[in-house]
N, C-alpha and C positions, 0 to 999 in steps of 0.2 A: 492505418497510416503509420507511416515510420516518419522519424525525425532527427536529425541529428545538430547537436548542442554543441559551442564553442562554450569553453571552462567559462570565460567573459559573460555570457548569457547566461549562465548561471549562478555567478558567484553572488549577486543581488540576490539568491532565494535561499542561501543559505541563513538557516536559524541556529544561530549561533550559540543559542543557549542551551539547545541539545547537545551543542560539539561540546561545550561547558560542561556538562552533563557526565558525558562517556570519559570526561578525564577526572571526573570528580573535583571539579575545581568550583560546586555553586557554593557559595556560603565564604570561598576564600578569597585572600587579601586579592587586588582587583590590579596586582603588580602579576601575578602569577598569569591570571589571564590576558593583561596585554601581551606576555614573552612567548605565550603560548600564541596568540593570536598572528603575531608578527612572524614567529616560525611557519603559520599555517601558510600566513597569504606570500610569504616568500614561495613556498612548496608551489602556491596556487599557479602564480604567477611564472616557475618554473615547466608548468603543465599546459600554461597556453600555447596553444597554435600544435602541441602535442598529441594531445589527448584530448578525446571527445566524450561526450556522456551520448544517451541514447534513447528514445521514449517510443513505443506502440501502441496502437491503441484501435478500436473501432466503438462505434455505436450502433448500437442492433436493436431490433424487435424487441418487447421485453413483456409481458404479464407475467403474475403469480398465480401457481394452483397451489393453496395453503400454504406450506412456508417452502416449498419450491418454488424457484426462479427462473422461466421460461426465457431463454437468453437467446435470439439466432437459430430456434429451432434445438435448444439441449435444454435439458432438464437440469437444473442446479439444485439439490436440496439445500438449505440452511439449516442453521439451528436459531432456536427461537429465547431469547433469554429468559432465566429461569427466576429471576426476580427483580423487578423494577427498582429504582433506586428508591423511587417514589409510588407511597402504595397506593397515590390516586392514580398513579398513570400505567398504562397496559404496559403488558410485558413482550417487547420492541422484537420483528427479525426483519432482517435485510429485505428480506420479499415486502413487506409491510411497504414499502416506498414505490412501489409501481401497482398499474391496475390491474385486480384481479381477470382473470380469463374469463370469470363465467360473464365478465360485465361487455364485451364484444367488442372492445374498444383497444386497438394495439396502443402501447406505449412504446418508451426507448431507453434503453440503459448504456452504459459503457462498461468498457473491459479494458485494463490498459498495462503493460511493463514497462520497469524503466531501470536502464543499468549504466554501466560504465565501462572504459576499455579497461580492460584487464592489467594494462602495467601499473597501473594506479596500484593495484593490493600486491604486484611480485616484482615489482623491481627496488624494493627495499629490503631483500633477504636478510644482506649482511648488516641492515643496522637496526639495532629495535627499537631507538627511539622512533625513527624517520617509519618503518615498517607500523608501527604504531598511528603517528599522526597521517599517513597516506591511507591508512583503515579507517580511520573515523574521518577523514576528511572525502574520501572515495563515500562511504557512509551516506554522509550530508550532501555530496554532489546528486547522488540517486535519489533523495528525498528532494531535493531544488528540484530536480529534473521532473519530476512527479507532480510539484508545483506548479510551476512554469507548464508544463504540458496541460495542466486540469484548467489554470487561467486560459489557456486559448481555447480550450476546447468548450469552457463556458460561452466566451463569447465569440468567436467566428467558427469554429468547426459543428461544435453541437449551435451552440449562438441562441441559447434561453436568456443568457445575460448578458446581450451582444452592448449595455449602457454600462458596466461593470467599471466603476474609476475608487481602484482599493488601494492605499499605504502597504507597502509591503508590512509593515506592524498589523494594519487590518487580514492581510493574509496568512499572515502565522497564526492571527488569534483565530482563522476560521470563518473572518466576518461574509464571508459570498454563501450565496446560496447551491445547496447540493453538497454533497460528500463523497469523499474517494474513500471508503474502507478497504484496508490494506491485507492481503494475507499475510496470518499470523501474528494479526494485533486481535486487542478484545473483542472484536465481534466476526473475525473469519478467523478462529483459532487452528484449524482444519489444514495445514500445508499442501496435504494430496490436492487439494484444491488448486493447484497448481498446475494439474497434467490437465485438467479442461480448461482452462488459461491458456493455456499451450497449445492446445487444439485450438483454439478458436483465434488466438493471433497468429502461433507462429513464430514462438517466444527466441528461437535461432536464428530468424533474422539480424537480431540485433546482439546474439553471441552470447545467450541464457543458457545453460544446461541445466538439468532436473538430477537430482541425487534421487537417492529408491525412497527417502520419506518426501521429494517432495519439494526441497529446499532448492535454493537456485545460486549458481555459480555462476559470474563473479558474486560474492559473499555482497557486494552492494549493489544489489538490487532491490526492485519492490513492483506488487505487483498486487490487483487488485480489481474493483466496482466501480463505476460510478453511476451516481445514482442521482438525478435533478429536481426529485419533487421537494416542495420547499418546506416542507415539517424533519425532513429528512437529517437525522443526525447521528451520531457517535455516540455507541452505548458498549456496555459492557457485559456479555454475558452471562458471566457468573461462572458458576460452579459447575460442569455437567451431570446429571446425573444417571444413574444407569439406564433407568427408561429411556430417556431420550436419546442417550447413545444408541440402543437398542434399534429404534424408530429412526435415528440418523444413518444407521449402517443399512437397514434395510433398504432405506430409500437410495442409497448410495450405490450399490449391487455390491457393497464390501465387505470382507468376513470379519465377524465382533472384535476377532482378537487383535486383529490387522487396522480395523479403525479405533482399538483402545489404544493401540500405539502411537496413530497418529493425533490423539484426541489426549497425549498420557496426562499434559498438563494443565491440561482444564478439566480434569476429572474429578469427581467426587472420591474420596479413598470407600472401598468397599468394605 
């Protein structure tokens, strides 16, 4: 399903402490951040009725056969983390949140993009403050947008949490049930992971291009899982190491050196 956002319906899901973040502004005088805030939501407010953000998405069929992800009929391999944070608890992958195949029982997963129109990152060439705050502001709309789209699809499209009554403060901290891990955060370190993303929505619909590793243009985008069983959470990878890489590329039909590239920075140094 496609969907299309007025800037207004999303400025409510921006987390503002991330945009804090990308200016380096957490720790500082709390005068900096309003001047910055007040330039932002001028920008914002500039952009309404303008510019729109964008979100895709489906939910499909889903089992695991070991730490492949059966998605819609595609074979997803993952990677499995390489040490718990905590050495009472198992070492976590994505597959781990739906039901195995050999158990006869179909599950469901999501898959989803979400971007923005393009003038947001190229119609501030000539200034670099403006070309600056329209990047990390473009940034945070595609993270809202990601938001806002995983809220409805909790409760009326997928609708496991069709009771869902969250504080936007509760949804930044995470508090609903289910997780969107995102490609290219700690636990889908993998970008090529992207061209079966692609296959399966149809990521040009909504004006996504793929560069050869993988990455997606407009630069604010995100793209990723969802996954609704309720133990289901955000972890962290680790480190990879060569075996696994090994067992990663094979499963993948990719050649070593081509998935250490894609893989360079969550590698173990040899």
């Amino acid at each position: 399903m496609k969907i299309s956002y007025e800037i207004a319906d999303i400025e409510p899901y921006i987390n503002w402490l991330y945009f804090y973040h990308a200016w380096g502004l957490n720790g500082k005088p709390a005068e900096e951040k309003r001047k910055l805030r007040a330039d932002a939501t001028a920008m914002l407010n500039e952009w309404k009725g303008r510019f729109h953000t964008y979100a895709l998405f489906d939910i499909l069929d889903a089992n695991s056969d070991g730490d492949d992800l059966m998605l819609g009929g595609v074979r997803i391999p993952m990677l499995r983390q390489q040490h718990s944070a905590n050495s009472s608890q198992p070492n976590l992958c994505l597959a781990d949140f739906v039901r195995p195949l050999s158990s006869g029982i179909k599950d469901r997963a999501g898959v989803f993009a979400t971007t923005v129109d393009a003038g947001m990152e190229t119609d501030y060439k000539d200034d670099t403050f403006k070309r600056m705050l329209s990047q990390t502001l473009a940034d945070r709309l595609a993270e809202g947008t990601a938001e806002r789209m995983h809220e409805q699809v909790r409760k009326t499209y997928w609708g496991y949490s069709p009771h869902e009554k969250l504080t936007m403060e509760q949804i930044h901290r995470e508090d609903y049930q289910g997780i969107r891990p995102a490609v290219g955060y700690p636990s889908l370190p993998d970008t090529s992971l992207n061209f079966i993303l692609s296959e399966l929505l149809g990521m040009k619909k909504i004006g996504i291009r793929l560069t050869e590793s993988g990455m997606m243009m407009p630069h604010a985008s995100v793209s990723g899982f969802m996954f609704a069983h309720p133990q289901a959470r955000y972890f962290d990878l680790g480190r990879i190491g060569e075996d696994q890489l090994v067992d990663y590329a094979r499963r993948r039909g990719i050649p070593m050196e081509l998935m250490r590239r894609f893989l360079q920075s969550s590698l173990l140094k040899r």
